[in-house]
Steps between C-alpha positions, in 0.01 A plus 500: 500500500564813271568543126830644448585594127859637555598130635331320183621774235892461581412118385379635168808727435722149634298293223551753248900450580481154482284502209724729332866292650315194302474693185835607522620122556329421169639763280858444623439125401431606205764750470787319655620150641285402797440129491322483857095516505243345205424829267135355458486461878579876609251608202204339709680598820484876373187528364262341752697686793488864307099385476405400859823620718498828382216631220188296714649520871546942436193511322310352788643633769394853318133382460560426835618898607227594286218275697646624805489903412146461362293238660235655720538222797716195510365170650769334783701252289554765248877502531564116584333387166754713336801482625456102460384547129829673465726291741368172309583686142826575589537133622397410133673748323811411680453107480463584084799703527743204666322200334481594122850564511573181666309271307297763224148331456444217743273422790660726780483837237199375379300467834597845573389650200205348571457618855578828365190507284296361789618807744426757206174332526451599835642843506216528210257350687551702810585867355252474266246449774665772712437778203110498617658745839659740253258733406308391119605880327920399553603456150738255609243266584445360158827474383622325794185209389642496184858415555380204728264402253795463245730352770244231552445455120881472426538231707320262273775524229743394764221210590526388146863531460524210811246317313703462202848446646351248757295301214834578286269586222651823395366652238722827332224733418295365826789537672612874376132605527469413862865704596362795346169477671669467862692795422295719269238449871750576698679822362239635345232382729568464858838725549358792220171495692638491824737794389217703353297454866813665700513775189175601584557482860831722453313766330177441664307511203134572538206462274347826575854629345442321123297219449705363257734379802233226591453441104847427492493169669212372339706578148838328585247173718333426201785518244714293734373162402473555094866665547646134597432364142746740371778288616374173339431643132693169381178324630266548175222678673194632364458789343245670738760435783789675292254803485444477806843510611527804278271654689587432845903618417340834407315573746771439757697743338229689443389495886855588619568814314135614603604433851895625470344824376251571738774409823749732296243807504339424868841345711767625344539827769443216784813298391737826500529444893655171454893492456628496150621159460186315613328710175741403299462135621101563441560659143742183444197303565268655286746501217517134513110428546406705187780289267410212649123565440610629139697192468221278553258692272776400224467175554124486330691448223578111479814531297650736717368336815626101391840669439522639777392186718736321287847678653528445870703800546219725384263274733755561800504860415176544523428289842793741644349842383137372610673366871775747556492805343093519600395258810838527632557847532155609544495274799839673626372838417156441673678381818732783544230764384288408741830518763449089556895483552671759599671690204834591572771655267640128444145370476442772231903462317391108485149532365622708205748262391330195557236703228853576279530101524164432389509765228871336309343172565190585274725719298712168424222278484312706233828539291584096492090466456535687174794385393349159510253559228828476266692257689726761591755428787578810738852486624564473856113503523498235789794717684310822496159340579697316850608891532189657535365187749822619687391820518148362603677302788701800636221752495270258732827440715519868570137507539470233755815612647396814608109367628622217734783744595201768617303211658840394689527837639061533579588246701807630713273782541 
């Protein structure tokens, strides 16, 4: 039995569609007449599958191309426990996908969200133990540790969220608090972390080059956790936690303009062999991390933060720019860098306007965010905002397109 990324890769970009169909379903509900489907219901539908059919699945299955490049021997049932990690999370993610539109929270979408935590578990449990072949000086190594220790560690919100609804004693701030800690541990936890390992894989970053690169980790590890509280300011907390929130928002930014600097001085002559649009897919990416980082650091201030919390578009813009316009496309742009899928002139046409997509989307977003704060209504808001998932939709059509067309004719061949 062999490990073969191509297969498992063409069912990212395939979630990603679907993922991005669902969205589309939801703003044309909005938009226009569509009385078939629960809105609630393809919410939950969209979310958890964009989290485990297509964010979790590609990021393992790159931790997975990673272990395989650098680990020094591999033990028999390497590629067995694997591929059934990642056959039995597709299983789940596809069972969430079906049966929270069906029937939105209930016992069938509920036992596979749960079996979906359990088989993160294990990937954990087993790639964390297969790190000790890769040798200790990869850089990689640590950041990889970290984004399964917050993928373990978001899972209790989602523990506590069952608690409450099967108890039925649901409290609002409780409630709230534990949503924000299952994603707050997931985006900024396990997929950033996991992102940051396959950064320093992609530019092979060394210690012997600038120490600050294993720094780095330790800066954004530790801030993680205090970061979280930032989202629950409406909580009363004390003051030597606000402080401490202050201080772990600044050194994040802090940390990332250190390291965005020092990659800008050392790599930026390595990334002129790579075409055009996948560095303007990368810049894209950077763009968004540093406002979304800035973002965050503006949200020490309680006012600003409790208003913001308070509009849902502003909350919705920000889950978009933090899961598209960085996870997303970094994903995409890692996977074709590194010649993953086979990047054809299609391939390339529908990358750059699925990016176009996710750019209006935020562009939208932001302006009916802001607009908000005065109770402002947009015209045609909802129309343009079902526009640019259109443009989403047809971007990843093209892009899928063209790769199962090119596996269609590897086969012939």
């Amino acid at each position: 039995m062999h490990f073969n990324p191509k297969f498992w890769l063409r069912f990212s970009i395939v979630n990603l569609f679907i993922v991005a169909v669902l969205g589309l379903l939801m703003r044309y509900k909005i938009g226009f007449e569509f009385p078939y489907f629960d809105q609630k219901n393809i919410q939950h539908s969209h979310s958890h599958f964009a989290f485990a059919g297509w964010i979790s699945h590609t990021l393992i299955v790159l931790m997975i191309i990673f272990l395989e490049k650098k680990a020094v021997n591999k033990f028999q049932n390497f590629y067995k426990n694997y591929n059934s990690i990642l056959s039995l999370n597709l299983i789940c993610a596809y069972g969430m996908l079906i049966s929270f539109i069906i029937e939105g929270y209930g016992a069938i979408s509920i036992f596979f969200s749960t079996m979906s935590i359990i088989v993160s578990y294990a990937f954990g449990y087993r790639f964390w133990n297969d790190l000790k072949f890769v040798e200790k000086e990869n850089l990689s190594i640590n950041w990889f540790k970290g984004a399964i220790f917050f993928n373990v560690l978001s899972s209790i919100g989602t523990f506590f969220l069952a608690y409450m609804m099967a108890t039925k004693n649901i409290l609002q701030n409780e409630y709230l608090a534990s949503i924000y800690y299952y994603l707050h541990f997931q985006y900024n936890g396990w997929f950033f972390f996991a992102c940051m390992g396959l950064l320093f894989y992609f530019f092979n970053l060394k210690t012997t080059e600038n120490s600050f690169y294993n720094k780095v980790f330790w800066w954004f590890f530790v801030a993680c956790i205090p970061v979280y509280f930032l989202s629950t300011l409406w909580l009363k907390l004390p003051s030597w936690l606000y402080f401490l929130m202050i201080i772990a928002a600044f050194v994040q930014v802090y940390a990332w303009f250190r390291l965005l600097y020092i990659l800008y001085r050392e790599k930026q002559i390595s990334l002129k062999k790579y075409p055009l649009f996948l560095r303007y897919i990368l810049l894209f990416v950077v763009i968004s991390l540093t406002i979304k980082l800035l973002l965050q650091l503006g949200s020490v201030i309680p006012a600003l933060s409790q208003l913001a919390f308070g509009f849902r578009p502003i909350v919705i813009a920000y889950l978009h720019l933090v899961l598209l316009a960085i996870i997303s496309l970094f994903l995409l742009f890692y996977i074709f860098a590194k010649h993953l899928l086979f990047i054809s002139k299609g391939a390339k046409n529908g990358l750059i306007l699925f990016s176009i997509g996710v750019f209006l989307n935020e562009l939208f977003l932001a302006i009916q965010g802001m607009a908000s704060f005065s109770y402002t209504l947009i015209p045609k808001i909802n129309e343009l905002l079902f526009v640019a998932a259109l443009v989403m939709v047809s971007g990843l059509s093209i892009m899928i397109f063209h790769a199962l067309k090119k596996v269609k004719i590897s086969l012939i061949l």
